[in-house]
N, C-alpha and C positions, 0 to 999 in steps of 0.2 A: 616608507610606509610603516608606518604604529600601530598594531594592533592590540587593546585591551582586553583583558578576562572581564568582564562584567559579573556582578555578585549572583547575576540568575546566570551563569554559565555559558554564556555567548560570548561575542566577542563585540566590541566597538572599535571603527578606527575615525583616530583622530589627530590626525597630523595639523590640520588650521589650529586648532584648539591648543594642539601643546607648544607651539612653532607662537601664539600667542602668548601662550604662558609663560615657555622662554624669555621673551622678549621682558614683561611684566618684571621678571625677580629680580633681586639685590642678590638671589644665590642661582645656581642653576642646576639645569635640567640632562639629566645623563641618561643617551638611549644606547642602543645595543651598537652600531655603527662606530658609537667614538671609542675612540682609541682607550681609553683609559675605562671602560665600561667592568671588563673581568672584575678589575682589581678595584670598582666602587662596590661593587653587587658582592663582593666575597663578605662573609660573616666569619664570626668567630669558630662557634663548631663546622668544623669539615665536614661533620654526616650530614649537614640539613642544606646542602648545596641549594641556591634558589635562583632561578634564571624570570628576572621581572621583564614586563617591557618598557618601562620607563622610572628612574630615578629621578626623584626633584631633593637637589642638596637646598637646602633650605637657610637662607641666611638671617630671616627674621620671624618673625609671627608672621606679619604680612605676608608673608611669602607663605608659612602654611597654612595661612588665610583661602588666598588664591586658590591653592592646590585642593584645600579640602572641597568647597564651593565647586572644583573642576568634578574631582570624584564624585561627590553627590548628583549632581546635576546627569551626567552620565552612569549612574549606578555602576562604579569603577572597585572591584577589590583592592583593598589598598591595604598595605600592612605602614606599620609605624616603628621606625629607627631610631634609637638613642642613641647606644654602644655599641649593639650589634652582638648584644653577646648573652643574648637569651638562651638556653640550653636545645630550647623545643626548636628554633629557628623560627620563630615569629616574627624577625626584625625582616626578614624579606618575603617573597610570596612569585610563584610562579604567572607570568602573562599578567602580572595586574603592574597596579602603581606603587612605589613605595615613598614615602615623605621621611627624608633623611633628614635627622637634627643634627648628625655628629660634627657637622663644621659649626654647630652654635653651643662656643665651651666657654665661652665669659664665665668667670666669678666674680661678685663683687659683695667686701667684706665690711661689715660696719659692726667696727670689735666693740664699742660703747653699748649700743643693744645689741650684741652677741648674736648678729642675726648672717647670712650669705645670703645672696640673689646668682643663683643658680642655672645658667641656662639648659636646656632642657636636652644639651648633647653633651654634656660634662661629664666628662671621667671621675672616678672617686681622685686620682692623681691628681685632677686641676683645682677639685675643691683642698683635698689638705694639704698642698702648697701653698693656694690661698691662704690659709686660714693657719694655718702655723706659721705665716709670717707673725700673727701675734698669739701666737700659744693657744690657739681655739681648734675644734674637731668639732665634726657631728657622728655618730653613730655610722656608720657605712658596712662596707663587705672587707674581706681580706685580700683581694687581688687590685689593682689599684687602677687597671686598665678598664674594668666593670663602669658603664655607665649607671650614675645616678640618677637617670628618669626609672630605668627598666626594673632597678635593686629595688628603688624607695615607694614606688606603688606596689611592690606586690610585698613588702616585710621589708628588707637587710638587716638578716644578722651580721654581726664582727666581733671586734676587738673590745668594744665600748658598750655590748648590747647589755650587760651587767648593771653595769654603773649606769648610764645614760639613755638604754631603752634601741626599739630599731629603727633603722631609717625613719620608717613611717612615722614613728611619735613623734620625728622631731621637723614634720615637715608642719609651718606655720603657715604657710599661703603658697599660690599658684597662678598662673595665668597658663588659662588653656583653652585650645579651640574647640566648641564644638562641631557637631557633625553640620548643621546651618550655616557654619561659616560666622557664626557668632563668637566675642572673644571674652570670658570672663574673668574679672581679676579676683580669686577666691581669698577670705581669709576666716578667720574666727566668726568677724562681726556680719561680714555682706553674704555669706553663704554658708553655714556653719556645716550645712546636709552636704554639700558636693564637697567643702575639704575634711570629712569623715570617709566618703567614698575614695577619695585620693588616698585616705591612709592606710593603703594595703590592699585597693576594692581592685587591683590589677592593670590596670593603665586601657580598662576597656570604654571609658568616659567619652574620652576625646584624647587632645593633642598637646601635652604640656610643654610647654616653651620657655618656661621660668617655673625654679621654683625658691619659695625662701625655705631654709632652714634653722631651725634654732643651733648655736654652738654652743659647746664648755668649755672649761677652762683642764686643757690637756697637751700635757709636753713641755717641753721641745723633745722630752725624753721619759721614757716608760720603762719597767723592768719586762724583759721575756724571757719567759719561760720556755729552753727548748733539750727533752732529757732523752736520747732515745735508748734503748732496750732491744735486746735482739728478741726474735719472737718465741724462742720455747719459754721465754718468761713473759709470756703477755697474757697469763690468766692471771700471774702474782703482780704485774703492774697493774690491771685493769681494777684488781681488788683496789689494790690503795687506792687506784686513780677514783674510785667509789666513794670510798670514805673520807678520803681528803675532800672533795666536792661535791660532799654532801652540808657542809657546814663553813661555807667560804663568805668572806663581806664581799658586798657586791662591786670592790674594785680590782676584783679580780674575776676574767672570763678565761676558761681555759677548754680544750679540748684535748684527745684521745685520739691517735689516727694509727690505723694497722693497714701496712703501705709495704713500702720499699725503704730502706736507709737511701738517704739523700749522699751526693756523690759533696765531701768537705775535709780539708786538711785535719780538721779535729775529728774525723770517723774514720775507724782502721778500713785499710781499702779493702778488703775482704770480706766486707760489709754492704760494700755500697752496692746497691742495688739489689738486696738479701731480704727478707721478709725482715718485719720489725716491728717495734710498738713505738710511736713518740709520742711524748707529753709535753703539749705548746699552752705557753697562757701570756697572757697579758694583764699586768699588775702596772695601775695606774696611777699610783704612789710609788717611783724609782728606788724612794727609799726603803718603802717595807717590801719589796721584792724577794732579797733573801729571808726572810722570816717567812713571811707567808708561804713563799714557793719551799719551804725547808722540808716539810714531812714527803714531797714525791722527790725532789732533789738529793734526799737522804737513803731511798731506796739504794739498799745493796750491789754492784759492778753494773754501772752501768756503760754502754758501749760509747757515750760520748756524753757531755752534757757542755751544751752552747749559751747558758744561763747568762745574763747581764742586762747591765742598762742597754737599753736601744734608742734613738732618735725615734718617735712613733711615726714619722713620714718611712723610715727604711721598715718595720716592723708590716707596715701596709702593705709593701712592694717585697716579703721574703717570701709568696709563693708564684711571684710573678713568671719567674723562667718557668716553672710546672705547667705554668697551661697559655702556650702560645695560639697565635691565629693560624686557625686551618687544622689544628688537630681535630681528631674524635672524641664527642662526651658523648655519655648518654649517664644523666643522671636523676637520680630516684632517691627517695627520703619517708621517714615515718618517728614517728614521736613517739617513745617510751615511758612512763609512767616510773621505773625504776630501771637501774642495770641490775636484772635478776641474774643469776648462775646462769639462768637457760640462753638469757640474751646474751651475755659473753659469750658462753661457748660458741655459740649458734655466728657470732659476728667474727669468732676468732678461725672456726671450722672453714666461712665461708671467706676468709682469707687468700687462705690455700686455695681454693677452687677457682679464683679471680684467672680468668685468660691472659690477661697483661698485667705486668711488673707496674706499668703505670697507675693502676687502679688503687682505690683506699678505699676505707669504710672509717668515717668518720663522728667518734664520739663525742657531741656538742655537748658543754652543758649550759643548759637555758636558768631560767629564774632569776633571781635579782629584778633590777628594775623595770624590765620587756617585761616580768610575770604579774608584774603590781596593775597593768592596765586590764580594766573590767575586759570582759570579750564585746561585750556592745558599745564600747568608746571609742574603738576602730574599727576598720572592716577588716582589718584583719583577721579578728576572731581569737579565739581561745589561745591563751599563753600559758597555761598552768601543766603543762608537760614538763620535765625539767630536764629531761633528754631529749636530744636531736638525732637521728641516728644518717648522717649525708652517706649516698652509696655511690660511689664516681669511678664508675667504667670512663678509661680514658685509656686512646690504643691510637696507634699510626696508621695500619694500615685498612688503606678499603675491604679488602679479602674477610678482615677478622669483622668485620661490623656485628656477624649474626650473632656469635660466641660472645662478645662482650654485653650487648643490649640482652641476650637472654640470662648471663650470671647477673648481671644489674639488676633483670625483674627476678629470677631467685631468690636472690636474696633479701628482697621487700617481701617477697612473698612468703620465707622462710622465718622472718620477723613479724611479719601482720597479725597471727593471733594473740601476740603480749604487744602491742602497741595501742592507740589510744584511739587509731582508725584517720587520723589527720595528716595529711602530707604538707610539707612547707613549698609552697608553689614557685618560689626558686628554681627549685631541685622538682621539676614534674615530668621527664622525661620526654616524650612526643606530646604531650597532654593528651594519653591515648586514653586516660579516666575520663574524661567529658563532665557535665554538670552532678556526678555523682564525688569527684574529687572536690570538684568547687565549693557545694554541697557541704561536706564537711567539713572543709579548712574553712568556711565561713562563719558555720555556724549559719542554722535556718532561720534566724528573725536577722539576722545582718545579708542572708541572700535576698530576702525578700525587698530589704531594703534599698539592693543594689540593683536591683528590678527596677524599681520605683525611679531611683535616679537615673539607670540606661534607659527609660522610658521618657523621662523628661530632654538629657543631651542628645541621645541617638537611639529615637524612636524607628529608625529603617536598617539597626544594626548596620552601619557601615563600617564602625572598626569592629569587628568580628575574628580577627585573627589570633586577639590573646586570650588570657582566660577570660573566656566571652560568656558573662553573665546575660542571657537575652532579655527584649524587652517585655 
């Protein structure tokens, strides 16, 4: 016996109905009895543990054709699964359905129009495999395990967001289901409104099953930048690290992270795992690498510096061991206008205070080509922040959950009066802000708009589970 959460808070069961649906797929249906149920339903953060009643692994559209058509018809909660590795835990949902994409990770690469066909459970790893087989990249995240349906609707920053802009600008079409059970193929010309919504409006639409992306011409190798600083020097690196990126060409993206010293044969071992400052960038010309990176590279004793060309597929996958499946996040973000005196101290202060050695606070800097786009040309909204300020409580055990989520909001909260008032929806923690976070990372003439459109695809809010702009 199955019994479903329904979106008015009852329950339905429907065992004829799923024992049909089974039958129907090219992919299949995972309920709590089979044996392998634990280890489908587990997500990436360990805090947002979700126990669904039924799993549909999805192998085609058609398949979350069927599925959505099931949910609607039953008023079914249903969450939507890329990667699994949303922070808030929106990839699953308690007593309801979830429509799993992550077995549909096709790429397919067409290097003459610089374009990928995506499918809508692909890891950033499957696309820049793909796509470096001919020296192409799109804009993506830095962890390479991060699905590209969940990154690319709501932003992805990275490596490339300088030069080439975020996920979102470079998505050029879609196919996605809506809540009717209807399938539309989105591009420039046949829908111009729903793939603006797609770019950055949160994946609250519908059910993307494909996406294209635009590529560039990047690799097979990139210079990185990696200097780290023990931390009684992390006011004097944070200065340079100011002034150097304040005035960078946009082939270079780089960031600022006050952490721990990473455990590596080039860092003295009495270090490792020590408070510290590092300075990461990615320079996309191999060859001006050392020049560009020279003025933070040049900084006085430093405790290591890992500087060189890199393959840009290994430069994807160097914080991949930091954040495995099943650990604890809880993370939170806020855009800064400047790194003023106050806001260093204040991010360096709240360092020390972090409950776990695992934790960072990381100094993005934004601009370059993600800043050139108007705020109403994506749903994304306003880019003209030039800091990012990411706050990543990340800890083992269940006991510490309280102590980490409350320095994580501390510390947004300690930074919120010199910030711009915008959160990168990424980084939203439980999305415990509601339509007042949304609100401003949309900017109010692109929420309205995304009204307009949740109105048109899913006028009974059925996917309601992400940042859910209602109708």
């Amino acid at each position: 016996m199955t019994e479903l959460t329904t979106l008015e808070g009852g329950t339905a069961r429907l065992d004829a109905e799923l024992d049909a649906l089974a039958a129907a797929l090219a992919g299949r249906l995972v309920r709590a009895e089979d044996d392998d149920f634990d280890e489908v339903r587990a997500l990436w953060n360990g805090v947002t543990e979700r126990r669904p009643a039924a799993i549909v692994r999805c192998a085609t559209t058609e398949d979350v054709r069927r599925t959505v058509l099931l949910a609607a018809e039953h008023h079914l909660l249903v969450a939507v699964r890329g990667g699994g590795h949303n922070v808030a835990g929106t990839a699953g949902v308690d007593g309801g359905l979830v429509i799993d994409l992550g077995e549909m990770r096709d790429v397919s690469v067409d290097p003459g129009a610089r374009l990928a066909r995506v499918a809508g459970g692909a890891r950033l790893g499957d696309l820049d495999a793909a796509s470096q087989e001919h020296g192409l990249a799109t804009p993506a995240g830095v962890f390479s395990d991060t699905g590209l349906g969940g990154l690319g609707l709501t932003g992805g920053i990275g490596w490339l967001r300088r030069r080439f802009g975020l996920t979102c600008d470079n998505i050029v079409g879609a196919t996605i289901v809506a809540a009717d059970g209807s399938v539309h193929h989105v591009d420039e010309e046949s829908d111009p409104e729903l793939l603006w919504g797609l770019r950055g409006g949160g994946g609250n639409l519908g059910v993307v099953t494909e996406f294209v992306v635009r590529l560039h011409p990047v690799g097979p190798e990139v210079y990185a930048g990696f200097v780290v600083h023990r931390a009684e020097r992390a006011m004097e690196v944070l200065h340079a690290y100011r002034d150097w990126s304040a005035d960078l060409p946009d082939e270079v993206s780089s960031m600022a992270v006050l952490g721990a010293a990473p455990e590596d044969d080039a860092i003295p071992a009495e270090l490792t795992g020590q408070p510290c400052v590092i300075v990461l960038a990615c320079v996309t010309d191999p060859a001006r690498g050392p020049e560009l990176l020279a003025p933070i590279r040049d900084l006085p004793d430093p405790a290591a510096d890992l500087s060189g060309p890199m393959p840009y597929v290994e430069l994807q996958q160097i914080f991949d061991a930091d954040y495995p499946n099943g650990m604890r996040y809880y993370w939170r973000s806020v855009h800064l206008p400047e790194l003023s005196e106050e806001a260093l101290r204040r991010a360096v202060d709240q360092t020390y205070r972090r409950p776990s050695a695992l934790s960072t606070i990381d100094l993005w800097h934004m601009g370059g080509a993600m800043s050139r786009v108007a705020p109403e040309d994506t749903a994304f909204g306003d880019r003209s922040a030039p800091y990012l300020v990411g706050i990543e409580a990340n800890w083992t055990e269940p006991g510490d959950d309280e102590a980490n989520v409350r320095w994580a909001r501390a510390c947004a909260a300690d930074l919120d009066d010199l910030s711009t008032g915008r959160e990168y929806l990424n980084f939203p923690g439980f999305q415990e802000g509601g339509p007042a976070t949304l609100r401003a990372a949309h900017g109010e003439a692109n929420y309205a708009r995304l009204r307009a459109l949740k109105q048109r695809m899913d006028p009974d809010n059925l996917f309601r589970l992400h940042q859910n702009v209602a109708p």
